[in-house]
C-alpha positions as CSV (number, residue, x, y, z in Angstrom):
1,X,-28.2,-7.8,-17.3
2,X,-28.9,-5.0,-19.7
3,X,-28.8,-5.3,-23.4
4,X,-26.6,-2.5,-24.9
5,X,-25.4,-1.8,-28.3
6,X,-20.9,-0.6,-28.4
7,X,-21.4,3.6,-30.0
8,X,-17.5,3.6,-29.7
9,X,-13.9,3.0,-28.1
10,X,-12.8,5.3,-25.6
11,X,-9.0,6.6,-25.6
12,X,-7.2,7.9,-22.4
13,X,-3.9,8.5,-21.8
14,X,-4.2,8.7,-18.0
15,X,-6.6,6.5,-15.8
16,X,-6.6,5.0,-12.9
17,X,-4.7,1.9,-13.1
18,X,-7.3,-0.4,-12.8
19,X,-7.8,0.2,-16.5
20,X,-5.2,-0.6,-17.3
21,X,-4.8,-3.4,-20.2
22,X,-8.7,-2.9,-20.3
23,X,-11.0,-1.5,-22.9
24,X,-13.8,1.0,-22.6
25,X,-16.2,2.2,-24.3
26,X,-19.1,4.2,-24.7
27,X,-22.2,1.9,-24.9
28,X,-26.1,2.8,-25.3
29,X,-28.9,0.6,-23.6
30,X,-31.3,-0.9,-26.1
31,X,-34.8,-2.4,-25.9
32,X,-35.3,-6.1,-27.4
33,X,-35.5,-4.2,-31.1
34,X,-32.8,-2.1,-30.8
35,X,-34.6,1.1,-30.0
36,X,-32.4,3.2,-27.7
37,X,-33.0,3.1,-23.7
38,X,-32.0,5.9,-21.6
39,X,-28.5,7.3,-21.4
40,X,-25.3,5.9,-22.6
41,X,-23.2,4.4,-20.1
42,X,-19.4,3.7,-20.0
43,X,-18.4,0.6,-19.8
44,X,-14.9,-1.8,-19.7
45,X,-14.3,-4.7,-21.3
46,X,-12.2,-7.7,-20.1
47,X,-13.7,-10.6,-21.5
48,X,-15.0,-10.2,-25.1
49,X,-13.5,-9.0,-28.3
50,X,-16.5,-6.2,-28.3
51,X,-16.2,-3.5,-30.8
52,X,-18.0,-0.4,-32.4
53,X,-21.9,-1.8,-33.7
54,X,-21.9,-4.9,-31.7
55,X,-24.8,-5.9,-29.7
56,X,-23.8,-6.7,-25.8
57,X,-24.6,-8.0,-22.6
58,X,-23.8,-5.0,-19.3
59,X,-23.2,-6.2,-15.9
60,X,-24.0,-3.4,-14.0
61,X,-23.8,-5.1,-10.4
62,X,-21.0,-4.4,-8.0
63,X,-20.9,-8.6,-6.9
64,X,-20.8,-9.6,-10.0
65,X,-18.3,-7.2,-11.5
66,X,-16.0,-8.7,-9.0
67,X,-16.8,-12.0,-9.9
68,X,-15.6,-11.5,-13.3
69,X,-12.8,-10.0,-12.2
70,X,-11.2,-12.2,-9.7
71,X,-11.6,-9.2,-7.2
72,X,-12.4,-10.6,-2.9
73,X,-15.4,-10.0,-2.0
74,X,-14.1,-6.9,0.3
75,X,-12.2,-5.8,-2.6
76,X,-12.8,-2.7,-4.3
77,X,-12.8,-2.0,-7.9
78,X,-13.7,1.6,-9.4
79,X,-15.5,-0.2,-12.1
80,X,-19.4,0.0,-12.3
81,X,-20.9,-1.4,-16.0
82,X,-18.8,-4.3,-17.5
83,X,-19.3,-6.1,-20.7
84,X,-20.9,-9.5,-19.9
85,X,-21.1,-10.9,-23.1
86,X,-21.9,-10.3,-27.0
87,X,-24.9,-10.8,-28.2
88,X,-25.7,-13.1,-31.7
89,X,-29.1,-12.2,-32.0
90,X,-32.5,-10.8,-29.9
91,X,-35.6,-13.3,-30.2
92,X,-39.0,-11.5,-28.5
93,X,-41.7,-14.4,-27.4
């Protein structure tokens, strides 16, 4: 799991149409404080009512991807980062 904050929606009029009905959007990794990690990533979102600000859980994990998305295990799906989950708050110990 990585910890990711939503930068913004993404918009396209054609995709492949596994997206379809799905969100995207453009998401930055962040460290346990908020401080930016690494590149942005896109990512889809089929379970949560993410939007712009909010803090996330990624799946970035091909198995578990599929998981979420009711996809065979010798399915394929052209999806690679997926929100997991949204996060309330970040406690460091």
């Amino acid at each position: 799991m990585i910890l990711a904050k939503v930068i913004a929606p993404v918009v396209s009029t054609v995709k492949h149409p596994s997206y379809d009905g799905l969100k995207l959007f453009v998401v930055q990794p962040i460290d346990e404080k908020g401080a930016p990690l690494g590149k942005s990533l896109l990512a889809v979102d089929r379970i949560t009512s993410a939007g712009e600000g909010d803090t996330v859980l990624l799946l970035k994990e091909g198995t578990g991807v599929r998981q979420l998305f009711g996809i065979p295990r010798e399915g394929k799906l052209p999806i690679q980062v997926c929100i997991a989950g949204i996060v309330d708050s970040v406690t460091s110990s």
